[in-house]
N, C-alpha and C positions, 0 to 999 in steps of 0.2 A: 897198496891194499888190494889184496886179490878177492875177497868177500865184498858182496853188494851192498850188506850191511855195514860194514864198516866204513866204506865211504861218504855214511850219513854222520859219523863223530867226529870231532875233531882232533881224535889220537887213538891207537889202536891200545885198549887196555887191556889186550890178554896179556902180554907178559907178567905185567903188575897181579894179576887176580892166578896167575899159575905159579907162583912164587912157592916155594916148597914152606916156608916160615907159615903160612896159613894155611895147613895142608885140608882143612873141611873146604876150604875153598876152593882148594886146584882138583881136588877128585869133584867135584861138582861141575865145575867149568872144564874137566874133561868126560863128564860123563853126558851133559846138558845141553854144553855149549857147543863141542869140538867135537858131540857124536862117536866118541870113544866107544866101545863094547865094555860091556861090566868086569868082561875075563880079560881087558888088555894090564898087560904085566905094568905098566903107569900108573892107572887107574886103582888097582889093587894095593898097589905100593902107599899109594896116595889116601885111601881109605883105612888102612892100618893105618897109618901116622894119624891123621883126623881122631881115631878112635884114643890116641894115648898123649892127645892137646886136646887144650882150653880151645874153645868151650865145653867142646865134649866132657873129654877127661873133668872140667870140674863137676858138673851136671851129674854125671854116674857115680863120681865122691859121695856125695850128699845122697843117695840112694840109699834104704835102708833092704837088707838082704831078703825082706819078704816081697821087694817090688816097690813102695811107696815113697815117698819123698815127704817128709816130715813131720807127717799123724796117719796112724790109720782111717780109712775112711774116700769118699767120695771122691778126694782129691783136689778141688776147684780153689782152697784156701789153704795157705795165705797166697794172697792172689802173686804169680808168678814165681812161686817158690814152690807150689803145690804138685803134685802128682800131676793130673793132667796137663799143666803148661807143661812141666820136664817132655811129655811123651810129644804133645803139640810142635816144641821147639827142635826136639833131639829128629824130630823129622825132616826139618827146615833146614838143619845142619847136617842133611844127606848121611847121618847115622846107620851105622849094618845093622840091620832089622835081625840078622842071625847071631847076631850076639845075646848072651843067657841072658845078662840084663838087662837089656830093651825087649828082648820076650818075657820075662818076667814084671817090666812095668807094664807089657802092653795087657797080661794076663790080667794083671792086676785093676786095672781100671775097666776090662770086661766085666770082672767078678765082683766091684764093689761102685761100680759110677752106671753103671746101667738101668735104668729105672723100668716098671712093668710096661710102658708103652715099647720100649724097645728105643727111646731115645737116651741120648746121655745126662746126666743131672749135673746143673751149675750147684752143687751142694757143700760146705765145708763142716760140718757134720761127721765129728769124731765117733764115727758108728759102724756096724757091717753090716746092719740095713739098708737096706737099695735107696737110695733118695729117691722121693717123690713123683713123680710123670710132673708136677707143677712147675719142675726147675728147669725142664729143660727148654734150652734157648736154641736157634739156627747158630749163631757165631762158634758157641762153645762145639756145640753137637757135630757141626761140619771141622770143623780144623780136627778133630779128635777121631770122625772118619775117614780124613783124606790120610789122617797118618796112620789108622791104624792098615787100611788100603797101601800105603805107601810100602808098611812095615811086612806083607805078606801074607794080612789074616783076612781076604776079602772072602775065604770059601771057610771061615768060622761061620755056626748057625749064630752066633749071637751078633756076628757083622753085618751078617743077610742080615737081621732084625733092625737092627740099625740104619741100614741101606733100602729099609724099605720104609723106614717111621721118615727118613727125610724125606722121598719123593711123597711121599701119599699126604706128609704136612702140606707139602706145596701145593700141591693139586686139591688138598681135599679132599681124595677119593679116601673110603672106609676109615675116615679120622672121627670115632665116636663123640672124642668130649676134645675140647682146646680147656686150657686155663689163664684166666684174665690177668696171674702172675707171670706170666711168662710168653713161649708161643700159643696167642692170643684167638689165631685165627689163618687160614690156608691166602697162599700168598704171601708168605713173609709178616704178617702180621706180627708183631710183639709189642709187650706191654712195656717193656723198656723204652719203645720209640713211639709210648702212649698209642697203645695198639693199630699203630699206622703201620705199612709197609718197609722192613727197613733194610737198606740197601749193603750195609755192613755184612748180615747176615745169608741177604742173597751170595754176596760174590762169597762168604766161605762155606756156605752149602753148596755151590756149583762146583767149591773145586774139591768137595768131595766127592760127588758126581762123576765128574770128568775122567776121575782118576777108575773108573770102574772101566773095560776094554770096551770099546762098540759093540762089538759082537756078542758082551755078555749082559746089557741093559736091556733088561724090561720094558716093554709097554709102557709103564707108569714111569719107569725109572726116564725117559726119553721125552714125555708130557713136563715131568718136572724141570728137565733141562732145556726144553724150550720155553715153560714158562718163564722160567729164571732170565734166559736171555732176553728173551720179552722186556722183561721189568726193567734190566739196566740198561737196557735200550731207548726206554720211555722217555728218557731225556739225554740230553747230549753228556755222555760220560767225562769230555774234557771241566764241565761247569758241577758238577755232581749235585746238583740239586733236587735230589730226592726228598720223598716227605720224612720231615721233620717235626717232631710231637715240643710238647711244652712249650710250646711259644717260640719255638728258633724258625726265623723267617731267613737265614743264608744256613748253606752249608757247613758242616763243623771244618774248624781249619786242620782236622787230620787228616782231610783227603787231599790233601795238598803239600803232605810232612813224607817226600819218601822215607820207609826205615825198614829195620832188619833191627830182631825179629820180629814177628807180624802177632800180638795178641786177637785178644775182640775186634779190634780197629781194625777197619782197611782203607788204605791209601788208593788212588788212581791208578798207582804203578800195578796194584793187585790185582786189579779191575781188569787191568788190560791182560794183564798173566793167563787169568780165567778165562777172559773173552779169546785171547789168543791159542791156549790150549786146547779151546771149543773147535777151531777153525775160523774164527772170523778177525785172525790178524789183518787181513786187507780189504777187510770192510772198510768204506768210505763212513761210515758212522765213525770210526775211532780215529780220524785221521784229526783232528781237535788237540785227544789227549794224547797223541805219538807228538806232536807238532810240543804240548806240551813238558814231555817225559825230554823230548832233545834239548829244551832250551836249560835243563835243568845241569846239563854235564857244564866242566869247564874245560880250562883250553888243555887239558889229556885225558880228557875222554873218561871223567869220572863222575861219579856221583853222590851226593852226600846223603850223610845218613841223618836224618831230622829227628827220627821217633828212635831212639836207640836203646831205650829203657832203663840206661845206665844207674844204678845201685839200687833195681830192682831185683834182678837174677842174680844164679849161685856166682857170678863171674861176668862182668862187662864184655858183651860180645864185642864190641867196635865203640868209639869215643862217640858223641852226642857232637853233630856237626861236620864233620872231618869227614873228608874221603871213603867213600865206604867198596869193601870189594862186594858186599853180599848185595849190595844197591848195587852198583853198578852192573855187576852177574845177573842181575833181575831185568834192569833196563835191557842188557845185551841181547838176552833171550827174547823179549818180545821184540826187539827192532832186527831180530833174523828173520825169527814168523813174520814179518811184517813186509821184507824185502826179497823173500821166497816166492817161488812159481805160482802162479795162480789155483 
């Protein structure tokens, strides 16, 4: 094993995760993992195939040709069938952003899920009225900017808008009015997690954050990203016990369920991704939940999929249990950041 990382696993699982049969996986794991360039003749091979397989290929089935995925509207329902999960997920699955139909869902939920504050609306609302400033949540709002970022639209003015309602919620700089249905209050606040601070939401607003260049974050946008880090830091990220509303005195057991794909939930394994893409892979704070994330492979260096959503989506990404290459791909990633230069 020539990698420093891989001498922390008990088997080297690239070959298994570059298998051409799961080609969303090996253009990933050669774009992610192995540091590929976008223009190498592999890489490119490997992302046309992704685009004309499941998952993919089933997801843009079920596309209807004005951009949405199963009613006009907002997008948010039926939950994981709806317009925005497709664009959330299709990003997860390393999807060509320059494809007509991924630019035309990502249009599409610009022009009907944006609501006047400039964040995104949790709305299922058969309408082409904006949904309300009340709906909008950090979970949905962040997985929706890191992909529309992901996808190439981060110099849209209506992504600026977006990219500036999530840092300024956090911070609570020039945030007028909060709503006690939803984000509640600056800091992560929501009324979902009975208006306490919720940790779900931080890590998928960071890793829409993250995904914006150094070089091109704001002031505000850099306050919010260290508050962020602040907060999942506030307790030891391996035990995750962040504040919890309605009377849950432990942790929900999904932070503990590695899976693929990643909804409103986030697992540990996420936590560390975001913390990781931040730069603080070799922080002594996360050496807990590394210590964790390793004990979870088995003896070839895999990892399972716990939350796998199975006969929610247009198509079973991976079995509920079993081996998983997008979990493992996830693990690999952060335990290279992790055994990288200082």
């Amino acid at each position: 094993m020539e990698s420093p990382w891989l001498e922390r696993l008990n088997a080297d699982p690239t070959p298994w995760l570059l298998e051409p049969e799961t080609p969303a996986v090996r253009h990933t794991t050669l774009r992610l993992l192995l540091d590929r360039p976008e223009d190498d003749p592999e890489v490119r091979e490997a992302l046309a195939a992704a685009m004309r397989t499941d998952p993919i290929a089933a997801i843009l089935a079920a596309q209807h040709p004005e951009g949405y995925w199963v009613k006009p509207g907002a997008g948010y329902g039926p939950k994981y069938l709806g317009t925005t999960w497709q664009v959330v997920f299709l990003d997860q699955l390393g999807a060509d952003g320059k494809d007509s139909r991924i630019r035309a869902a990502c249009e599409y939920v610009l022009s009907h899920t944006q609501t006047e504050s400039g964040g995104f609306g949790s709305s299922s609302a058969k309408t082409d009225r904006p949904p309300p400033p009340s709906t909008v949540v950090h979970c949905l709002h962040g997985n929706l900017l890191r992909a529309l970022i992901g996808f190439g639209w981060l110099d849209d003015p209506r992504v600026k808008r977006a990219l500036d309602w999530q840092a300024r919620s956090i911070t609570g700089e020039g945030i007028e009015r909060y709503y006690r249905s939803s984000t509640s209050g600056p800091g992560f606040e929501c009324a979902i997690n009975e208006h306490l601070p919720c940790a779900w939401g931080a890590v998928k607003a960071l890793l829409a954050l993250v995904r914006v260049p150094p070089r091109r974050r704001a002031p505000h946008v850099r306050r919010a990203i260290d508050a962020g880090v602040e907060f999942l830091f506030s307790v030891d990220p391996a035990m995750a016990a962040y504040p919890a509303g309605w009377g849950n005195t432990k942790p929900s057991t999904s932070w503990f369920k590695t899976g693929f794909p990643s909804g409103y939930i986030a697992d540990i394994s996420q936590e560390l991704e975001v913390l990781t893409e931040l730069g603080y892979a070799r922080d002594p704070r996360l050496r807990g939940a590394i210590d964790w994330l390793l004990s979870l492979q088995d003896r070839r260096g895999r990892w399972p999929n716990r939350y796998a959503y199975n006969g929610k989506t247009w198509v079973d990404f991976e079995r509920q249990g079993a081996p998983s290459k997008w979990v493992t791909l996830r693990a690999c990633r952060v335990l290279k950041a992790a055994s990288g230069p200082q």
